[in-house]
Backbone and ligand atoms as CSV (ligand in chain L), in Angstrom:
chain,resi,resn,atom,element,x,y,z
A,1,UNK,N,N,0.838,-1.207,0.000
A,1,UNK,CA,C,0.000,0.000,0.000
A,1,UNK,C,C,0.870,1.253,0.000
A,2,UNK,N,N,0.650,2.360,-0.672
A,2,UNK,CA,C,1.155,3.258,-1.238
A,2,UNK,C,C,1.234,4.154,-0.035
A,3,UNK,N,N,0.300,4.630,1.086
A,3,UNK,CA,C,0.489,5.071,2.066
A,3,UNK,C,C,0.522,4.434,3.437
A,4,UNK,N,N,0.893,3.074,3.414
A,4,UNK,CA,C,1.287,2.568,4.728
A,4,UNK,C,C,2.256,2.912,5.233
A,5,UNK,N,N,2.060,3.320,6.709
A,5,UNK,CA,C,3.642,3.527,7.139
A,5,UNK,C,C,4.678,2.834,7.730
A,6,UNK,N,N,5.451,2.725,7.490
A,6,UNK,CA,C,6.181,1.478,7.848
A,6,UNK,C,C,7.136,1.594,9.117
A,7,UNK,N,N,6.503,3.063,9.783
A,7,UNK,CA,C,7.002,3.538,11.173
A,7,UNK,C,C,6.262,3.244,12.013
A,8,UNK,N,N,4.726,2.811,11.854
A,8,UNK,CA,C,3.660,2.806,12.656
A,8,UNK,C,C,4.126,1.381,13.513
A,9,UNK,N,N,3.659,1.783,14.961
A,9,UNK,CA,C,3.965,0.906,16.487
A,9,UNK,C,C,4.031,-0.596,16.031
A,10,UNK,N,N,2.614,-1.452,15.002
A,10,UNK,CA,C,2.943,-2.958,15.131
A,10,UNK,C,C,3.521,-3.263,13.657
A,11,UNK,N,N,4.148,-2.418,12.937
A,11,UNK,CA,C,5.291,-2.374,11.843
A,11,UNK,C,C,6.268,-2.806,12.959
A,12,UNK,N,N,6.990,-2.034,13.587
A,12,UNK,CA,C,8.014,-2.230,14.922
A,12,UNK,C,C,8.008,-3.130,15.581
A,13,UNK,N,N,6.584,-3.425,15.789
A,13,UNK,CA,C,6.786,-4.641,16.880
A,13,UNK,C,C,6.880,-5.911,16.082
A,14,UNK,N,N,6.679,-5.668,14.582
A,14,UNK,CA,C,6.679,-7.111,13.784
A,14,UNK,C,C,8.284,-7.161,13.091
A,15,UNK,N,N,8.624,-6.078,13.540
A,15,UNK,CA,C,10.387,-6.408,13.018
A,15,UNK,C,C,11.135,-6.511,14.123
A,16,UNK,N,N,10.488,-6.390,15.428
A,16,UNK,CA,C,10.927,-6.907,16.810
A,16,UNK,C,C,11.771,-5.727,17.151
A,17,UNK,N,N,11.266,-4.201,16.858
A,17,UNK,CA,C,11.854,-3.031,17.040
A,17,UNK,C,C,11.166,-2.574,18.661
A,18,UNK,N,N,10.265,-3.000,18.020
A,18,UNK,CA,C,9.298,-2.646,19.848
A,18,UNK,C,C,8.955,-3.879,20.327
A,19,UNK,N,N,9.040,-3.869,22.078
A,19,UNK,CA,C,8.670,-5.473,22.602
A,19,UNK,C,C,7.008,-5.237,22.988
A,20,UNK,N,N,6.635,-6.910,22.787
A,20,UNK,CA,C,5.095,-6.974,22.930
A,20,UNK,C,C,5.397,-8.262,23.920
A,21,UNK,N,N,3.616,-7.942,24.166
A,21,UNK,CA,C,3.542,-9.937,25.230
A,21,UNK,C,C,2.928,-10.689,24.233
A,22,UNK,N,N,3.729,-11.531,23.626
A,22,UNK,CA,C,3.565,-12.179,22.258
A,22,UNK,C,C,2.463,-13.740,22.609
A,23,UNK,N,N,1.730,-13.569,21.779
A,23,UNK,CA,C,0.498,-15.145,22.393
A,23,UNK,C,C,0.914,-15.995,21.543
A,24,UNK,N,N,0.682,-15.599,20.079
A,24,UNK,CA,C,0.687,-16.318,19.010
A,24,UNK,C,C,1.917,-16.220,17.561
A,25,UNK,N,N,2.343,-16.708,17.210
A,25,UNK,CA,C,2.630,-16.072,15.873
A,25,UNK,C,C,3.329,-17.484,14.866
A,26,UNK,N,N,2.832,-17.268,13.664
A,26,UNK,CA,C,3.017,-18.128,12.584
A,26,UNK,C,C,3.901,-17.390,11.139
A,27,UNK,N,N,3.301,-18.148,10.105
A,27,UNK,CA,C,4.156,-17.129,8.646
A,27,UNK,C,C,3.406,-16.215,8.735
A,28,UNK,N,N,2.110,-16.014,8.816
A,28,UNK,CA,C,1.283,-14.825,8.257
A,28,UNK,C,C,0.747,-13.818,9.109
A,29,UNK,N,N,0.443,-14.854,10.644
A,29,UNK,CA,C,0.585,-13.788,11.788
A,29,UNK,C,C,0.598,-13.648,13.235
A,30,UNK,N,N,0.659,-12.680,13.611
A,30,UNK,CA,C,1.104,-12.340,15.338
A,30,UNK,C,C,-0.104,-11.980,15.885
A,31,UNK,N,N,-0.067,-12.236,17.065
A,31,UNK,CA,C,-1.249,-12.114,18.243
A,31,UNK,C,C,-0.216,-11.527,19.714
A,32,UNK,N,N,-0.158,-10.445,19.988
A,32,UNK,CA,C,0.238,-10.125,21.241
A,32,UNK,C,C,-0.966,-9.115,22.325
A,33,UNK,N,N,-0.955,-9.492,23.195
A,33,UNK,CA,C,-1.577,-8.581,24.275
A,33,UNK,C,C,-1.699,-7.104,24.302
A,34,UNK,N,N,-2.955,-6.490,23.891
A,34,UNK,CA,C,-2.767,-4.811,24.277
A,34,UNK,C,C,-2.400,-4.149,24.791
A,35,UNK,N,N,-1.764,-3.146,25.002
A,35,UNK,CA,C,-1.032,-2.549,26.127
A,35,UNK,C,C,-2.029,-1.965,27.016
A,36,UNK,N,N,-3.095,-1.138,26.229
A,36,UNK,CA,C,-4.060,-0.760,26.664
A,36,UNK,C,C,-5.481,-1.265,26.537
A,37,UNK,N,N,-5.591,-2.600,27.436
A,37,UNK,CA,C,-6.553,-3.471,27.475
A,37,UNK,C,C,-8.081,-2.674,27.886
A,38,UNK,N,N,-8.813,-2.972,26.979
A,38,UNK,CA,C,-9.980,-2.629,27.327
A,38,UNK,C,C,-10.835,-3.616,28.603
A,39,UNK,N,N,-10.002,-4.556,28.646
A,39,UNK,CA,C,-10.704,-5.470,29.221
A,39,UNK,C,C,-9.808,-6.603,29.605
A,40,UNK,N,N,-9.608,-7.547,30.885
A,40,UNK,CA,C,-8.454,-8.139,30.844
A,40,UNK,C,C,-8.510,-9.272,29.970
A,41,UNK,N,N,-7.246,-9.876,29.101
A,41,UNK,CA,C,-7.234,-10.771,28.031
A,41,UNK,C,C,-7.471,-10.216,27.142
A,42,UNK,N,N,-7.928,-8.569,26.771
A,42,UNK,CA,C,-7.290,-8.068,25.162
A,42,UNK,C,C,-6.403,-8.717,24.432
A,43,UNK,N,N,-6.503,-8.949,23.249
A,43,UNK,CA,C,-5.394,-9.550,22.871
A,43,UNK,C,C,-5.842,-8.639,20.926
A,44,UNK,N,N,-4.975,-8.480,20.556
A,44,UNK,CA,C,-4.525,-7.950,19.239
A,44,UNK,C,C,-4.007,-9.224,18.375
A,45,UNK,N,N,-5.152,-8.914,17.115
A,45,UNK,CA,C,-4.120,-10.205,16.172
A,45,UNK,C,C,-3.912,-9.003,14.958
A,46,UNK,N,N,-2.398,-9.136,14.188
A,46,UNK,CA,C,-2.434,-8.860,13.244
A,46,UNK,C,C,-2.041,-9.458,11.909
A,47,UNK,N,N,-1.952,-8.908,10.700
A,47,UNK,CA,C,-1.165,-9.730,9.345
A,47,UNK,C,C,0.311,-9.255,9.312
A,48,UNK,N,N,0.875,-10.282,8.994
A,48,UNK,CA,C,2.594,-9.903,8.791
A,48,UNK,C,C,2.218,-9.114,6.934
A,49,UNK,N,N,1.163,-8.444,6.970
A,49,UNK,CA,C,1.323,-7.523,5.891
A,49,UNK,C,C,1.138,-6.556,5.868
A,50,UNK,N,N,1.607,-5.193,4.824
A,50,UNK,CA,C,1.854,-4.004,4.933
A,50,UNK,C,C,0.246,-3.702,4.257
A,51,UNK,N,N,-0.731,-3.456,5.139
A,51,UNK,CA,C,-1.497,-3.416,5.405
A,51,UNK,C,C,-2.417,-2.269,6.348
A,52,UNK,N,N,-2.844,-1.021,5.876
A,52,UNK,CA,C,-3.178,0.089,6.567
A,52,UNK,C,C,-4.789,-0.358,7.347
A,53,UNK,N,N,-5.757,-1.245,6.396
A,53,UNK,CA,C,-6.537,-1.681,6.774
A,53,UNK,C,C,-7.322,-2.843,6.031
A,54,UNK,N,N,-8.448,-3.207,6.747
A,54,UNK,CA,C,-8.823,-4.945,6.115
A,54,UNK,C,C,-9.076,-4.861,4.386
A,55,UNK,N,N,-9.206,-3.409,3.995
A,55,UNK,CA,C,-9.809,-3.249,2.534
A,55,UNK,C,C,-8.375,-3.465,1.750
A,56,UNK,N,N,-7.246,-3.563,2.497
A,56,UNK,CA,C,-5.961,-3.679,1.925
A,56,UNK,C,C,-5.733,-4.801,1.800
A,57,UNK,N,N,-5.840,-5.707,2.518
A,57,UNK,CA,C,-5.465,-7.435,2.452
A,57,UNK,C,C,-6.403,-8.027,1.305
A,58,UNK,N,N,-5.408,-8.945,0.692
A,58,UNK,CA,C,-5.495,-9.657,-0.214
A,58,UNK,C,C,-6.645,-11.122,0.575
A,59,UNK,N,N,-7.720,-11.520,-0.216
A,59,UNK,CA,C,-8.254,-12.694,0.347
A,59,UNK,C,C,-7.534,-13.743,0.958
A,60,UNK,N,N,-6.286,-14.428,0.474
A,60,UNK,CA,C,-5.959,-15.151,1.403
A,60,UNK,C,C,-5.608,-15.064,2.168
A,61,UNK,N,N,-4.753,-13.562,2.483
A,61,UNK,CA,C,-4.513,-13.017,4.397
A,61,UNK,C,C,-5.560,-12.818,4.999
A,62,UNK,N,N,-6.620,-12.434,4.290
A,62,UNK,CA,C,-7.803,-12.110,5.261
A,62,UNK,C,C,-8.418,-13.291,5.541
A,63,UNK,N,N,-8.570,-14.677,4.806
A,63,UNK,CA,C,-8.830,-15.775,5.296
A,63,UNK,C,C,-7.752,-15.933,6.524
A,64,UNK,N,N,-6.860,-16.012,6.530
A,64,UNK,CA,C,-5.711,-16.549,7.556
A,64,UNK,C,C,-5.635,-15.579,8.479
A,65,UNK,N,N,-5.939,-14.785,8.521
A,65,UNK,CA,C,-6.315,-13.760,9.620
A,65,UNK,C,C,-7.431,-14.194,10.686
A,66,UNK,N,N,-8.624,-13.925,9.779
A,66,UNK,CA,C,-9.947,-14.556,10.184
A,66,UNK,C,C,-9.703,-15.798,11.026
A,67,UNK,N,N,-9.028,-16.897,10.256
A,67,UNK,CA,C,-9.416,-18.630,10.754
A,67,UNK,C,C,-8.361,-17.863,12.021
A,68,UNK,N,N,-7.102,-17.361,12.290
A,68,UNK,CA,C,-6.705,-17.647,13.216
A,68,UNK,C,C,-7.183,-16.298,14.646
A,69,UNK,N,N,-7.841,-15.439,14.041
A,69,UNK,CA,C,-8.888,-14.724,15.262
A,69,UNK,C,C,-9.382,-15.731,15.700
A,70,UNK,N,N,-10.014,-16.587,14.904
A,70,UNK,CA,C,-11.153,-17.341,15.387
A,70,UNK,C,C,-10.249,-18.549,16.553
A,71,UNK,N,N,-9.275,-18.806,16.156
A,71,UNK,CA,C,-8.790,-19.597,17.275
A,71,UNK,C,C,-8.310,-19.334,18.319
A,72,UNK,N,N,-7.773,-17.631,17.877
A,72,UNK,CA,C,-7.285,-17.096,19.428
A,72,UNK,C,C,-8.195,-17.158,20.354
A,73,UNK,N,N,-8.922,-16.302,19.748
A,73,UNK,CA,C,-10.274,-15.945,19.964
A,73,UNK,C,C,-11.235,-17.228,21.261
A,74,UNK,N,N,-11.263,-18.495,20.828
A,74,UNK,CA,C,-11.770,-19.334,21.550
A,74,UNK,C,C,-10.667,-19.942,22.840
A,75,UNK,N,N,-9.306,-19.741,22.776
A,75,UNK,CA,C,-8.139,-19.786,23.914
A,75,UNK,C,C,-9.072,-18.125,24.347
A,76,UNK,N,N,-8.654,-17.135,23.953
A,76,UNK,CA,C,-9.518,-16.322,24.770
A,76,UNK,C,C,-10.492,-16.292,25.795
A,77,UNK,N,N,-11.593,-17.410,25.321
A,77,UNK,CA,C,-12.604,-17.230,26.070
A,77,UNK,C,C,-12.535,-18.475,27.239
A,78,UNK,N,N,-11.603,-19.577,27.198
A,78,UNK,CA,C,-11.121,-20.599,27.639
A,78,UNK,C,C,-10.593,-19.608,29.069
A,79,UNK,N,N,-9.158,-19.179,28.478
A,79,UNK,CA,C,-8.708,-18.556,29.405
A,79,UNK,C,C,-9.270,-17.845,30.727
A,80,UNK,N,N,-9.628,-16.875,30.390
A,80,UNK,CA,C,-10.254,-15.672,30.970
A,80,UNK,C,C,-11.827,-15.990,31.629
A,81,UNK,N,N,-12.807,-17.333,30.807
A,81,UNK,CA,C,-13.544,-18.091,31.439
A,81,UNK,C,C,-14.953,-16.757,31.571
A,82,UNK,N,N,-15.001,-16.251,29.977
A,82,UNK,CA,C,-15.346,-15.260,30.092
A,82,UNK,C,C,-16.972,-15.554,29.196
A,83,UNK,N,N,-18.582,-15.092,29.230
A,83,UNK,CA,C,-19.015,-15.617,28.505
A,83,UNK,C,C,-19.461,-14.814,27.248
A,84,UNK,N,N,-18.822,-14.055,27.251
A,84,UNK,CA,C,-18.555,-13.279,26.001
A,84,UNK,C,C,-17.814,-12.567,24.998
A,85,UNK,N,N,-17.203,-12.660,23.688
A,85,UNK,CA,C,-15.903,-12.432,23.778
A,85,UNK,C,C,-16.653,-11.055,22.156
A,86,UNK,N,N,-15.594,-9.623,22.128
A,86,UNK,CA,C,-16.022,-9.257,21.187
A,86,UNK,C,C,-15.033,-9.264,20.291
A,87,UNK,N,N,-15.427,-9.123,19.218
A,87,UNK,CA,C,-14.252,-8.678,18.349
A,87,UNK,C,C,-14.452,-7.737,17.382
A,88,UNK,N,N,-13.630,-6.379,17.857
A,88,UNK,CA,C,-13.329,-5.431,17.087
A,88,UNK,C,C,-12.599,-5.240,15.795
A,89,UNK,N,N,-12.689,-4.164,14.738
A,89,UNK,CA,C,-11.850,-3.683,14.043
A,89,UNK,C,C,-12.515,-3.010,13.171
A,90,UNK,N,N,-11.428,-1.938,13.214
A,90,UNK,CA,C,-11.408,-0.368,12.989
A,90,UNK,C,C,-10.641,-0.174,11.608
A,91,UNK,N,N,-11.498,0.562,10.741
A,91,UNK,CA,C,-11.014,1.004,9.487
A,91,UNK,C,C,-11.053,2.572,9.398
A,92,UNK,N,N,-9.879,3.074,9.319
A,92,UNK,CA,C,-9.849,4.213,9.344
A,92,UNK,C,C,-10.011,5.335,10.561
A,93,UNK,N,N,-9.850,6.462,10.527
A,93,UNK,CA,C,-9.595,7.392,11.739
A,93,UNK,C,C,-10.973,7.716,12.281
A,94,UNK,N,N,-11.840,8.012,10.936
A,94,UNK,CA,C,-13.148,8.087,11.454
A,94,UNK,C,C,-13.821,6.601,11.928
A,95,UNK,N,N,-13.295,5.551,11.776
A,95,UNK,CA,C,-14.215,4.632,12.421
A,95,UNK,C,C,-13.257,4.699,13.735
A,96,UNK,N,N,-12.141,5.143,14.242
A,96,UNK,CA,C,-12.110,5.261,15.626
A,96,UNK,C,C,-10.582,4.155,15.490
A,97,UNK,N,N,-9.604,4.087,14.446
A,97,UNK,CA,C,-8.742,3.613,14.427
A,97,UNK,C,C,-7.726,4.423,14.538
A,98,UNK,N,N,-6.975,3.492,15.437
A,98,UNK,CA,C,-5.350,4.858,16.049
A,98,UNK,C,C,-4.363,4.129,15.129
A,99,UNK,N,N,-4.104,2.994,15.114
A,99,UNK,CA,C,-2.824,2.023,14.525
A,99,UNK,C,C,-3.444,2.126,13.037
A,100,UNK,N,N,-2.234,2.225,11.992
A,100,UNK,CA,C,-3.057,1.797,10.582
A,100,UNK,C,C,-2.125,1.020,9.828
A,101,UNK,N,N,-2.047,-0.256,11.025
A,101,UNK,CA,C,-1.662,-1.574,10.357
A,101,UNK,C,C,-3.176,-2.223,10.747
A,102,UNK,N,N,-4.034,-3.158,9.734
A,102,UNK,CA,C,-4.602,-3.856,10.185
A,102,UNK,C,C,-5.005,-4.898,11.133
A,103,UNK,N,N,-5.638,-4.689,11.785
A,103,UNK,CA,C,-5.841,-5.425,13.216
A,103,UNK,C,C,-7.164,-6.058,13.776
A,104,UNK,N,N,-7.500,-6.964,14.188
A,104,UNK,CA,C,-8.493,-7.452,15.467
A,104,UNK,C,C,-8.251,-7.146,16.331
A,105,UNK,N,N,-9.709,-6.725,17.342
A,105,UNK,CA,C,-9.320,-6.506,19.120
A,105,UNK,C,C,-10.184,-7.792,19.457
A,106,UNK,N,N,-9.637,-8.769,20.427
A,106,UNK,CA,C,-10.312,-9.958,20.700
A,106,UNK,C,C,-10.415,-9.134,22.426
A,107,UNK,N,N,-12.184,-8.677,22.490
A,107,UNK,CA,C,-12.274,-8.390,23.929
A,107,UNK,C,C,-12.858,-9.262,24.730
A,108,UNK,N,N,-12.365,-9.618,25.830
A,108,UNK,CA,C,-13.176,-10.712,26.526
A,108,UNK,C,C,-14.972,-9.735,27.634
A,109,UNK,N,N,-15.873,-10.304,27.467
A,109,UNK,CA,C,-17.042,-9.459,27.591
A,109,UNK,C,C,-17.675,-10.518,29.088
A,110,UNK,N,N,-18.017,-9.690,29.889
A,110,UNK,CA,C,-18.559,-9.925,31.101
A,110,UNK,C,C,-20.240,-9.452,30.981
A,111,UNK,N,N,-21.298,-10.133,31.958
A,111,UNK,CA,C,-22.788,-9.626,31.954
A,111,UNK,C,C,-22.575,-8.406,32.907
A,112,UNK,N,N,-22.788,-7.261,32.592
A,112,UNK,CA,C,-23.156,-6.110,33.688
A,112,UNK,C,C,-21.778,-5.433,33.534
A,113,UNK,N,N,-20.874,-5.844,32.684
A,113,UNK,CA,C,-19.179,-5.246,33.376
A,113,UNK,C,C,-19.326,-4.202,31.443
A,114,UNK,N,N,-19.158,-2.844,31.838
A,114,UNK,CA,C,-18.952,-2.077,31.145
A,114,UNK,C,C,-17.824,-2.227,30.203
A,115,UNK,N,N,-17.590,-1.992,29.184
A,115,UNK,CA,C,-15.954,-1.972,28.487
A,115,UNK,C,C,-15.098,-0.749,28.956
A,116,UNK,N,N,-13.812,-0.895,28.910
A,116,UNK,CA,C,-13.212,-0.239,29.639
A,116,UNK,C,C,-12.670,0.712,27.934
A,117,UNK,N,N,-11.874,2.165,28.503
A,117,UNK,CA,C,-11.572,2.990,27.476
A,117,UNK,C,C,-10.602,2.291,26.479
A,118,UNK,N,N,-11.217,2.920,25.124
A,118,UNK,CA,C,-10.525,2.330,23.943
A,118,UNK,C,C,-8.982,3.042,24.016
A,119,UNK,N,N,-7.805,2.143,24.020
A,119,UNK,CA,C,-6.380,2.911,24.206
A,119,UNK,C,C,-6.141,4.154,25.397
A,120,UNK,N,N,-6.620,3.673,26.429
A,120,UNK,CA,C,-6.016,4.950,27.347
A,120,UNK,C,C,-5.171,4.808,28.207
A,121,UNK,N,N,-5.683,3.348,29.175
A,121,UNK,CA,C,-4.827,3.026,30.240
A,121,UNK,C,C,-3.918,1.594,29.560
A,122,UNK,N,N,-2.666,2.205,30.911
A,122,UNK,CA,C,-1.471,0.951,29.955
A,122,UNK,C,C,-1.575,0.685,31.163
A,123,UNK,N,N,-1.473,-0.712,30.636
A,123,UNK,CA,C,-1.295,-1.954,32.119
A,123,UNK,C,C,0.199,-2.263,32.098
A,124,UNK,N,N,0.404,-2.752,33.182
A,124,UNK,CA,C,1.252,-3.633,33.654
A,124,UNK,C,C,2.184,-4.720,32.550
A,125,UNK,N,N,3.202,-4.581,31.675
A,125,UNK,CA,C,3.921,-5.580,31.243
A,125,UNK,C,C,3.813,-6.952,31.992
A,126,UNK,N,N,4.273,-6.763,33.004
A,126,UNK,CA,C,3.952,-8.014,34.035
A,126,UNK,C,C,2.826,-8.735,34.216
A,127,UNK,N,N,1.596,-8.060,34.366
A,127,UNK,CA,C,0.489,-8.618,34.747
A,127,UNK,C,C,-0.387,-8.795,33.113
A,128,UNK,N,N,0.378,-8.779,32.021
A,128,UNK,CA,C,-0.318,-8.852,30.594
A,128,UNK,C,C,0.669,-10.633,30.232
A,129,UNK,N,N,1.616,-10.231,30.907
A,129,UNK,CA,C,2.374,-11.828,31.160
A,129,UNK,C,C,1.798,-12.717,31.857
A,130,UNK,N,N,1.429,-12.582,32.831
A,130,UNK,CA,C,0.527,-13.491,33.551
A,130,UNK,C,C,-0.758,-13.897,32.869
A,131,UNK,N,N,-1.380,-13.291,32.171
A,131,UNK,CA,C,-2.674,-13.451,31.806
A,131,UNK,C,C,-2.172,-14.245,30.238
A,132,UNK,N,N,-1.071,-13.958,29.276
A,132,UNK,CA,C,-0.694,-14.759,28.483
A,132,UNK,C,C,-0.552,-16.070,28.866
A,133,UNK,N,N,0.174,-15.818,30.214
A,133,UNK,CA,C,0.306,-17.788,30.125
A,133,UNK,C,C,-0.660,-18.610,30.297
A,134,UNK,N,N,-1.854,-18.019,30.762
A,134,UNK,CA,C,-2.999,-18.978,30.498
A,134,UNK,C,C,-3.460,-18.990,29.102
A,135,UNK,N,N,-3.403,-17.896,27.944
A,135,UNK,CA,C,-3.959,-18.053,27.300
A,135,UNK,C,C,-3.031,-18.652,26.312
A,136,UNK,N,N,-1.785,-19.013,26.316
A,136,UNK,CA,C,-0.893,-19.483,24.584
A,136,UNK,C,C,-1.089,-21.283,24.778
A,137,UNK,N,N,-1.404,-21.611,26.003
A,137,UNK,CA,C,-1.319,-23.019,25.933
A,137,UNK,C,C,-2.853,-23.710,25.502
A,138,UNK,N,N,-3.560,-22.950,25.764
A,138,UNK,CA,C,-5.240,-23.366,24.820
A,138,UNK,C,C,-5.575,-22.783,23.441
A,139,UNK,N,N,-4.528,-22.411,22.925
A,139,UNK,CA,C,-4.199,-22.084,21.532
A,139,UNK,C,C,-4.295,-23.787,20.679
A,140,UNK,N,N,-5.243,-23.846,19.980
A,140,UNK,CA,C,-4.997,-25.259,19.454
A,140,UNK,C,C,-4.997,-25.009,18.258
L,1,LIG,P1,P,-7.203,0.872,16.996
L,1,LIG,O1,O,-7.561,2.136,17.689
L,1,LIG,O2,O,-6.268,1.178,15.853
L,1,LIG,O3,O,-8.344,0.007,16.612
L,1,LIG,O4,O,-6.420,-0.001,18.059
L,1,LIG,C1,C,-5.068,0.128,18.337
L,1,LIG,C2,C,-4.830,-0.627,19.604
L,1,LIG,O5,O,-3.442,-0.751,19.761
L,1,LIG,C3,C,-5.360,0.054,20.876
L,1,LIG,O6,O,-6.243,-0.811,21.553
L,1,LIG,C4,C,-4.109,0.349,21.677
L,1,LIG,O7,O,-4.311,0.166,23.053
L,1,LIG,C5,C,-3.119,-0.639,21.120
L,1,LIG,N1,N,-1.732,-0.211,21.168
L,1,LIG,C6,C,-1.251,1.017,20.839
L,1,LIG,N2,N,0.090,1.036,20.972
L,1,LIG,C7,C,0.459,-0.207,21.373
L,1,LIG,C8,C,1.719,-0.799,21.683
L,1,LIG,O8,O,2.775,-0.186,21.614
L,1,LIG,N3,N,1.710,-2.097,22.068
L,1,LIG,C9,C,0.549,-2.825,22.167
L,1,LIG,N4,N,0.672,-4.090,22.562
L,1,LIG,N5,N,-0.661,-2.295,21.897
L,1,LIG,C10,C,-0.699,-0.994,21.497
């Protein structure tokens, strides 16, 4: 893509310029923990492609994207033991997108428990580690 930037935060973190709490990752793509969890067990999947948003990916990344949300996605709800899980994603500034590498937000959803702010508060490195290790081993 002609205006992707190839400075943007999970460009960096996919050339291992910036550190993440890494869940998942294969040829096509990475799953690490939000910094700024809306909810505990956020977890971010993205494409190892230069990719501003989903209208950019080629069908077979967006298949391989998809099938493997869908698996985080269910270690997600394993994990966290949660009975609702959402999944976000944001195209563009006006739909409320900050990053413009393409992405999923896998939120884990509680009855009565509000969502917490989109990107504000940064958690704990440590305590986004803890909550990974339950979730990379029900990764199937
Ligand atoms: P968007 O607003 O583009 O849909 O979502 C971007 C997401 O990336 C936000 O939920 C935000 O908390 C998260 N984020 C921003 N910077 C970083 C970072 O450096 N590391 C991680 N792990 N997440 C980030």
């Amino acid at each position: 893509m002609s205006d992707y930037d190839r400075d943007n935060i999970f460009a960096k973190i996919l050339r291992g310029e910036m550190p993440c709490v890494k869940i998942f990752e294969d040829n096509d793509t990475l799953a690490f923990m939000d910094i700024m969890p809306q909810a505990e067990g956020h977890v971010l999947v993205i494409p190892k492609a230069e990719a501003c948003d989903m209208m950019d990916l080629d069908d077979a990344m967006a298949q391989k994207l998809i099938v493997n949300v869908q698996r985080i996605a269910r270690a997600v709800k394993s994990a966290i033991g949660c009975p609702g899980v959402m999944l976000a994603q944001l195209n563009g500034s006006a739909a409320g997108q900050t990053v413009f590498h393409t992405h999923f937000h896998i939120i884990p959803r509680h009855n009565g428990v509000e969502l917490g702010f989109h990107a504000k508060n940064m958690a704990d490195p440590g305590e986004l580690e803890k909550i990974a290790e339950k979730i990379r081993p029900l990764i199937s």
